[in-house]
PADO-276177 format. One record per residue (C-alpha): residue in three letters; x, y, z. Coordinates in steps of 0.1 Angstrom, whole numbers, plus 5000, padded with zeros to 4 digits. Layout:
{ala; {X; Y; Z}}
...
//
This chain:
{unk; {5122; 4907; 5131}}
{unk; {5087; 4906; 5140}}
{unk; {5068; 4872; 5145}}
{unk; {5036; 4869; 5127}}
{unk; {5007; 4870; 5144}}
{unk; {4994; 4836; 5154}}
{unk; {4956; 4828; 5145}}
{unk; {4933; 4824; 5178}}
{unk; {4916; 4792; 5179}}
{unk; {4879; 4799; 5187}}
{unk; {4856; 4779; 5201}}
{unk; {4822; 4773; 5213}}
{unk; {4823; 4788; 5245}}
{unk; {4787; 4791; 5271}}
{unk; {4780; 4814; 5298}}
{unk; {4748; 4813; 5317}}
{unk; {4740; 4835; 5341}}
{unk; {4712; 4823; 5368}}
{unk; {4710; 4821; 5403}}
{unk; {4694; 4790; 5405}}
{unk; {4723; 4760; 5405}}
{unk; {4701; 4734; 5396}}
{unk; {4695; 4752; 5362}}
{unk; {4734; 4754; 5354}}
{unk; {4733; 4714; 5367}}
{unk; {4707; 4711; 5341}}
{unk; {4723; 4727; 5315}}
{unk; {4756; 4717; 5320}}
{unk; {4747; 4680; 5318}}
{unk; {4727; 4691; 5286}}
{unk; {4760; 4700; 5272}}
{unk; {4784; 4674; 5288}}
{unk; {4785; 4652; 5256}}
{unk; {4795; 4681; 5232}}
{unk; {4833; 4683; 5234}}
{unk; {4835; 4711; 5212}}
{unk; {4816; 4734; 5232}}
{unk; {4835; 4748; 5271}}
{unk; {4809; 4756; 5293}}
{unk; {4809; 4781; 5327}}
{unk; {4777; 4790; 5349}}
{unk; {4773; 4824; 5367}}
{unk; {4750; 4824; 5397}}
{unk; {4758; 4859; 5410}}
{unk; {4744; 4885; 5383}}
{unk; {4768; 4909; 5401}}
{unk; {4796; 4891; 5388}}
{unk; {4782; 4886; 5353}}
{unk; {4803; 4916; 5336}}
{unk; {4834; 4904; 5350}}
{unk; {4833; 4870; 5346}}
{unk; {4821; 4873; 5308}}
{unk; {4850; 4897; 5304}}
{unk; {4874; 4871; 5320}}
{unk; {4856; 4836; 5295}}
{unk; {4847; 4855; 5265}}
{unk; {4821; 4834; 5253}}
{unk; {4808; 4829; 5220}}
{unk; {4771; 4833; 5234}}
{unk; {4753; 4842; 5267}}
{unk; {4726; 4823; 5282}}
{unk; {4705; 4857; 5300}}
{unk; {4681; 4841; 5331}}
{unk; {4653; 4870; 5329}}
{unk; {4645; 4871; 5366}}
{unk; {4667; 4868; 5393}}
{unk; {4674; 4891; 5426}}
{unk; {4693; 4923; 5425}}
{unk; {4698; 4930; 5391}}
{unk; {4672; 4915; 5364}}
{unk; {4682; 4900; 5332}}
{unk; {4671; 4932; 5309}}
{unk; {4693; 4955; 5324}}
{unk; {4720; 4931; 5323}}
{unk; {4714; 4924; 5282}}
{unk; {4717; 4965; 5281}}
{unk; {4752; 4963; 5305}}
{unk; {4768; 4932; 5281}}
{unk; {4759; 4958; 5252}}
{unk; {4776; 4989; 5268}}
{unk; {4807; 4961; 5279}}
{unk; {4832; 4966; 5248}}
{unk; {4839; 4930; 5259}}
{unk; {4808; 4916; 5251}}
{unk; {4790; 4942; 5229}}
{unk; {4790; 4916; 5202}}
{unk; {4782; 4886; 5220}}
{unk; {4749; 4869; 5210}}
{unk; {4723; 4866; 5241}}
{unk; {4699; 4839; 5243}}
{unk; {4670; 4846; 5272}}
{unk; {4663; 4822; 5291}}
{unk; {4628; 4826; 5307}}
{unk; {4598; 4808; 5318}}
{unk; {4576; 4839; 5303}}
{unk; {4561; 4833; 5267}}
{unk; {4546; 4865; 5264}}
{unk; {4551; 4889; 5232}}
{unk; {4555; 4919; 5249}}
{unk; {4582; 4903; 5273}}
{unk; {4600; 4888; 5240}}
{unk; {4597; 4921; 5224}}
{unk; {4613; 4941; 5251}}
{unk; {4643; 4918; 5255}}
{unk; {4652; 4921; 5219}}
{unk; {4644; 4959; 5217}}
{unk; {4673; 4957; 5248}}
{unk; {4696; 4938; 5227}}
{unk; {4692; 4902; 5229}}
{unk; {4692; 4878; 5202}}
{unk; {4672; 4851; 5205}}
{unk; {4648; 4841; 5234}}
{unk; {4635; 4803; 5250}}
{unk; {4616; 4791; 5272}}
{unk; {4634; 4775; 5297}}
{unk; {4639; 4745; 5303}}
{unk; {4644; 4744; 5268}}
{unk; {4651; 4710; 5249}}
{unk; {4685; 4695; 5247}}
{unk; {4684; 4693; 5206}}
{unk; {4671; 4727; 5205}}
{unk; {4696; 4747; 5234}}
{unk; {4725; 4731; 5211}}
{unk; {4715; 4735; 5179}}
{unk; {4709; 4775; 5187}}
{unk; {4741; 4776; 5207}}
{unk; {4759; 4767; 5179}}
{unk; {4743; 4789; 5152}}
{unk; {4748; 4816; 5172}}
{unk; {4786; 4809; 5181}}
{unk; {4794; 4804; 5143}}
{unk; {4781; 4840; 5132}}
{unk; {4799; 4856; 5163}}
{unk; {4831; 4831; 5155}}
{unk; {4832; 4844; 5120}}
{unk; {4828; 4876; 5130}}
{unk; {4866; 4872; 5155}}
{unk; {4879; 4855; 5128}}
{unk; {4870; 4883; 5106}}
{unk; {4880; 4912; 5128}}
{unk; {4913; 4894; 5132}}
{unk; {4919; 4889; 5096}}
{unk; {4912; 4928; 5090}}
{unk; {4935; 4933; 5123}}
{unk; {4964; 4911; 5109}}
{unk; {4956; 4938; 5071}}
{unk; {4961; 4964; 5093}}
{unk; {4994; 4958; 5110}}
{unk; {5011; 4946; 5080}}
{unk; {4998; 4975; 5064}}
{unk; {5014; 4996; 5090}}
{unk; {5043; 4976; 5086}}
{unk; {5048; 4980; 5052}}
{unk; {5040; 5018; 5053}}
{unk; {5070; 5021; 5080}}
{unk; {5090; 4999; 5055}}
{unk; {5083; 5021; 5026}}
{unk; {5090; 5052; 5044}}
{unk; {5123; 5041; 5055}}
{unk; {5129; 5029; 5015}}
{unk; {5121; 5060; 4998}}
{unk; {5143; 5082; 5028}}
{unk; {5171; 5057; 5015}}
{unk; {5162; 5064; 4975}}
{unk; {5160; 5101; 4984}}
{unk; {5194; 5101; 5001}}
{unk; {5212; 5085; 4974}}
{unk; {5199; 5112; 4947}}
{unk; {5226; 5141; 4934}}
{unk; {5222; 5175; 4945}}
{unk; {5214; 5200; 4925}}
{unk; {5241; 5212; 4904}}
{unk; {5251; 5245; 4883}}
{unk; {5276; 5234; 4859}}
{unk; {5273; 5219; 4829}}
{unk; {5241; 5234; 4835}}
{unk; {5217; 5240; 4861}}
{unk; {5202; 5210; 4869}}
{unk; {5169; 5211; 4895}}
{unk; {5150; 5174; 4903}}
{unk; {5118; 5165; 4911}}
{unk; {5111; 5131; 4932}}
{unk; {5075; 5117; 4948}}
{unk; {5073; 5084; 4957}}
{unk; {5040; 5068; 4947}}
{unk; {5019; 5056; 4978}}
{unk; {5033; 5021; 4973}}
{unk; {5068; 5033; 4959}}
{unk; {5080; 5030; 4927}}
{unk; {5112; 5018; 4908}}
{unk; {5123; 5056; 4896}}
{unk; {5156; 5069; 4902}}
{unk; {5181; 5092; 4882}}
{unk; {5214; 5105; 4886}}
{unk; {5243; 5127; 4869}}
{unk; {5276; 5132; 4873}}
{unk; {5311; 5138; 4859}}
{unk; {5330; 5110; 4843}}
{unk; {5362; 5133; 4836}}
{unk; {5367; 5174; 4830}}
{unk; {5348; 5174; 4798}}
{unk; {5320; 5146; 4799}}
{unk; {5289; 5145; 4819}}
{unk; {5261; 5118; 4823}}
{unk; {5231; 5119; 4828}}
{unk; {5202; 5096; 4837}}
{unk; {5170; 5083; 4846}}
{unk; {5152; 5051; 4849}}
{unk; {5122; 5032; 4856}}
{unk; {5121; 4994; 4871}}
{unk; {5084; 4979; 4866}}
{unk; {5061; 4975; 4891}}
{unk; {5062; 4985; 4926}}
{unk; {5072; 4982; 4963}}
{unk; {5105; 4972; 4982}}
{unk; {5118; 4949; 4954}}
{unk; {5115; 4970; 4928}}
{unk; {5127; 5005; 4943}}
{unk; {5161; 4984; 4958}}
{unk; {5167; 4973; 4921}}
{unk; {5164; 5004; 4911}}
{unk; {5193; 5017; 4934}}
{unk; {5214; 4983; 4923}}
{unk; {5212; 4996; 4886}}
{unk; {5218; 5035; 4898}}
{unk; {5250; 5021; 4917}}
{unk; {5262; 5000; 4890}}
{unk; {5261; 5036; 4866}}
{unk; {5275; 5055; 4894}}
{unk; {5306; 5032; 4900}}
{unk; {5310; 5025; 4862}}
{unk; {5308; 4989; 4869}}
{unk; {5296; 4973; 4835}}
{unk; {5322; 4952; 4822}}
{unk; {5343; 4969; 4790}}
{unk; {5318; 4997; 4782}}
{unk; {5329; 5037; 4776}}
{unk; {5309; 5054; 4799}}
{unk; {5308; 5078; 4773}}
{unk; {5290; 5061; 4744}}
{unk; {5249; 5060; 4757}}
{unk; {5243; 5028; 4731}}
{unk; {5276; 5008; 4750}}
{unk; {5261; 5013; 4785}}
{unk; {5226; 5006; 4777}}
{unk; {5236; 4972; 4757}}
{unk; {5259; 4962; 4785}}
{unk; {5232; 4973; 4807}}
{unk; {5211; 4949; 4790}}
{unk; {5233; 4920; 4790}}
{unk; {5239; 4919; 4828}}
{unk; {5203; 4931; 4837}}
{unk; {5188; 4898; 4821}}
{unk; {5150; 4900; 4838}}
{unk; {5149; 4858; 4840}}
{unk; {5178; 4868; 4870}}
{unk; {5162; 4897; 4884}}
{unk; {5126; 4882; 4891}}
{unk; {5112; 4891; 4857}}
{unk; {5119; 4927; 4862}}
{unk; {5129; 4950; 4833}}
{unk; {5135; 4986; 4831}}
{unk; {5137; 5014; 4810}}
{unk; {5166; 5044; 4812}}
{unk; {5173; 5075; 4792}}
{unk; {5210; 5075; 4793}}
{unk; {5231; 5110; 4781}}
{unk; {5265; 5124; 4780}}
{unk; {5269; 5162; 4775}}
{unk; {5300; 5171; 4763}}
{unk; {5310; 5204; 4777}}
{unk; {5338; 5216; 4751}}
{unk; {5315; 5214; 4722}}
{unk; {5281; 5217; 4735}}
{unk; {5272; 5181; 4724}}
{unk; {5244; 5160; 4742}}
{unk; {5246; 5128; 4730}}
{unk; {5218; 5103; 4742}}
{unk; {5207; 5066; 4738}}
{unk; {5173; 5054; 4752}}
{unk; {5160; 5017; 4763}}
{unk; {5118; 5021; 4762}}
{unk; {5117; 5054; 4784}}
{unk; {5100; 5080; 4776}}
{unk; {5117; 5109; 4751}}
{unk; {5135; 5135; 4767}}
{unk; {5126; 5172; 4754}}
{unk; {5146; 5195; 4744}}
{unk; {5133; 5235; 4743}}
{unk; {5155; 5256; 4725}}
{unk; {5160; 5292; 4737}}
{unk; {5136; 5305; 4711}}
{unk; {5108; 5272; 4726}}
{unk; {5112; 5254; 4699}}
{unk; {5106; 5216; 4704}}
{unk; {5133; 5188; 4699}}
{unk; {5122; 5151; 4711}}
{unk; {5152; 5133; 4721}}
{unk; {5144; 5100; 4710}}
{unk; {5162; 5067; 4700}}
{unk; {5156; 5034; 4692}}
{unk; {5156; 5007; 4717}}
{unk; {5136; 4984; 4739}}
{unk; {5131; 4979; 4777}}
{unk; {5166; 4969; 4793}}
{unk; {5166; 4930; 4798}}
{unk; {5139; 4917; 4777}}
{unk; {5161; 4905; 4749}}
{unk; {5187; 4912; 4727}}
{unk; {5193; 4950; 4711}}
{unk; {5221; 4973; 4695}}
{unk; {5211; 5003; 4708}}
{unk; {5214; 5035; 4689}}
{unk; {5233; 5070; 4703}}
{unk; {5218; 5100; 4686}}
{unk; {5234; 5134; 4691}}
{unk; {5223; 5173; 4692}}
{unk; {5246; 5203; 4695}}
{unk; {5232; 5224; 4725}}
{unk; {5222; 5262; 4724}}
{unk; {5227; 5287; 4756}}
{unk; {5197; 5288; 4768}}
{unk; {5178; 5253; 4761}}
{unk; {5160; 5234; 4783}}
{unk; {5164; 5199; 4785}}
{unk; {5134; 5174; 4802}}
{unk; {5142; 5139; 4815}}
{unk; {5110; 5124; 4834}}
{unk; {5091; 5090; 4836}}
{unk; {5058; 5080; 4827}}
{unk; {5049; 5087; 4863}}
{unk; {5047; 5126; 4850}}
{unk; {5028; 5118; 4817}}
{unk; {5003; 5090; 4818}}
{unk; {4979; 5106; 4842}}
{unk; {4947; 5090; 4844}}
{unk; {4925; 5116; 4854}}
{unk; {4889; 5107; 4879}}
{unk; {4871; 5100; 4848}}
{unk; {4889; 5074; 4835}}
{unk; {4904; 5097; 4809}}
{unk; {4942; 5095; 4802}}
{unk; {4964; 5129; 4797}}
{unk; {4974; 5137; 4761}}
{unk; {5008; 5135; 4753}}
{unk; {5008; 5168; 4736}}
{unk; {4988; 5181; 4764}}
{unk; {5021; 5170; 4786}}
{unk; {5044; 5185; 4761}}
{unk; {5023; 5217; 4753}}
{unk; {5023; 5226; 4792}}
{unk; {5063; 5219; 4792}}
{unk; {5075; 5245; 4767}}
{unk; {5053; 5270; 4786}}
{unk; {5071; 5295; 4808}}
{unk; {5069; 5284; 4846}}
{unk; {5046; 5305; 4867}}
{unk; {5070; 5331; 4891}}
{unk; {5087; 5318; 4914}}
{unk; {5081; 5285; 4907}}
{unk; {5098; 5258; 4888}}
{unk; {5090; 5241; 4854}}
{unk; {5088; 5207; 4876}}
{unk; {5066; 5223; 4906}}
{unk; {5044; 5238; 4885}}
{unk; {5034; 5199; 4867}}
{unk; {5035; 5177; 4894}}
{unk; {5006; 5206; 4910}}
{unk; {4992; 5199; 4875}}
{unk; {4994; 5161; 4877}}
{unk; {4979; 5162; 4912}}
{unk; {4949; 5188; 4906}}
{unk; {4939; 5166; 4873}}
{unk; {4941; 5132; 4899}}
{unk; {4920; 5151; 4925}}
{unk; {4942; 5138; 4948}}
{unk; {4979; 5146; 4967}}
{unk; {4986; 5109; 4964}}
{unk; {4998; 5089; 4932}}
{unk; {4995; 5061; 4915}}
{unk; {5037; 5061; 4905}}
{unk; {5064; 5078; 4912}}
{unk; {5064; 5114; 4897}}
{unk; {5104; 5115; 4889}}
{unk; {5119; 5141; 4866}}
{unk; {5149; 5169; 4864}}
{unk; {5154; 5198; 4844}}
{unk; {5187; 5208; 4827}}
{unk; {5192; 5252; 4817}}
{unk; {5220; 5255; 4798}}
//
């Protein structure tokens, strides 16, 4: 585990650069009662670079005239130094003319005095100086720390929705030829689905949605897709939609699972006579396209699982050779396109019972829709949905 990063203590911190001593005497005295502020003298502008680099202050008292190198081309080096690019200059300077002011600013420098400047006055300017430049660290570490957890949580969700992935069913041919869809949202939903056989003749199908987003909410997710896939749920028939959605709903309480709910589309298709039989707990309605593209809504009664008490209801359709049989969540549906308007339901539906482009799926062809509508690759939720041919 990786410790959190530990917030720098900033403080007041001088540098002047002069040659004469008896200035950095002066000023050091000047200073000697402020306990707040650390103060280091330079008298070799050669050395100024590197011994800013090495006491990163919080602002630069700049001597203008000294021998060797003078103070404006050193104001233009502290700029070009990524180490003190920021840092506010003060020039110090027994010069009071305009132009000479104008040019050290022009060069970078942010303030200017006459030296020797007043005690009350060197402080009071050191320290407004070092406050801007100390909010600005404190600032660029904040949007440092954003960063790195950022990246942190990226890697985290990247490993989460490779585990998701891996525990989804491979496409299958028989009952029927079942193909999936699954895109993670940037932030990673709480979609997942499954099917499988519970004996020769019965198979289940199913897909649900846990609210909200990120680690919590994808990993309950998987608990609830385990607890179908083992047949776990205390004396319920696998077989009967409304007994595994209502004990479904007893166990999944939301006051035990952090006030998380979810909603599922639960079916059993019975292979011997054709029969899909179906309960649903708040998800969206599963559609069914008979071979001719006519339009059955597989809906029934029944609230989000763990919000309260419900007897769900199981609803059943004989199946045709040939139908087509949705199962998606609202991730594939309520699209809410750059100008703020939301995709029509029987916008969603109309594009469904069309016939898929050539050589591409039903499911390819609207999760290109989704994303040309957003104006964007990346989601808002997780597009999750598989389609059934009998």
């Amino acid at each position: 585990m990786t410790a959190p990063t530990a917030k720098a203590d900033f403080r007041i911190t001088v540098l002047l650069v002069d040659d004469q001593a008896f200035i950095a005497e002066a000023v050091r005295r000047m200073l000697a009662d402020q306990l707040d502020i650390d103060f280091h003298a330079c008298t070799d502008p050669a050395q100024a670079i590197p011994t800013a680099n090495r006491v990163t202050p919080t602002v630069i008292l700049q001597d203008l005239v000294m021998p060797g190198v003078d103070g404006l081309t050193l104001v233009r080096f502290y700029r070009a130094n990524p180490t003190t690019k920021d840092t506010p200059l003060i020039v110090l300077s027994t010069k009071e003319e305009a132009t000479v002011k104008a040019e050290c600013f022009a060069q970078g420098a942010n303030d200017y005095l006459v030296k020797l400047p007043d005690k009350i006055e060197l402080v009071a300017r050191i320290r407004y100086h070092s406050k801007g430049y100390i909010n600005l660290l404190e600032r660029n570490q904040a949007y440092a720390e954003i960063a790195r957890r950022e990246s942190q949580l990226t890697r985290q969700i990247g490993a989460a929705t490779k585990y998701v992935r891996s525990l989804l069913p491979q496409p299958t041919d028989k009952p029927a030829k079942i193909t999936w869809s699954f895109v993670p949202s940037t932030n990673l939903g709480g979609d997942t689905f499954g099917y499988h056989w519970l004996d020769d003749d019965h198979f289940a199908m199913y897909l649900l949605d846990v609210t909200g987003h990120g680690l919590d909410s994808a990993l309950y997710s998987v608990t609830v897709m385990n607890v179908l896939r083992s047949r776990s749920l205390p004396n319920t028939d696998f077989r009967n939609p409304s007994q595994v959605l209502a004990a479904a709903n007893d166990v999944f309480q939301m006051d035990q699972y952090g006030d998380k709910f979810f909603s599922i589309w639960y079916g059993i298709y019975q292979q011997s006579t054709r029969t899909l039989r179906w309960a649903n707990g708040g998800h969206p309605d599963g559609l069914l396209f008979d071979p001719r593209g006519n339009l059955e809504r597989l809906y029934s009664t029944g609230p989000v699982i763990g919000m309260m008490p419900w007897e769900f209801e199981t609803r059943s359709n004989v199946i045709e050779p040939g139908s087509k049989l949705y199962i998606y969540s609202d991730g594939c549906q309520e699209i809410i396109r750059p100008d703020g308007s939301m995709w029509a339901l029987d916008e969603f539906i109309s594009l469904m019972g069309q016939s898929a482009p050539p050589n591409e799926s039903k499911l390819d062809e609207l999760l290109n829709h989704v994303r040309q509508m957003r104006g964007s690759q990346s989601l808002d939720d997780d597009f999750s949905a598989f389609e059934a041919v009998f």
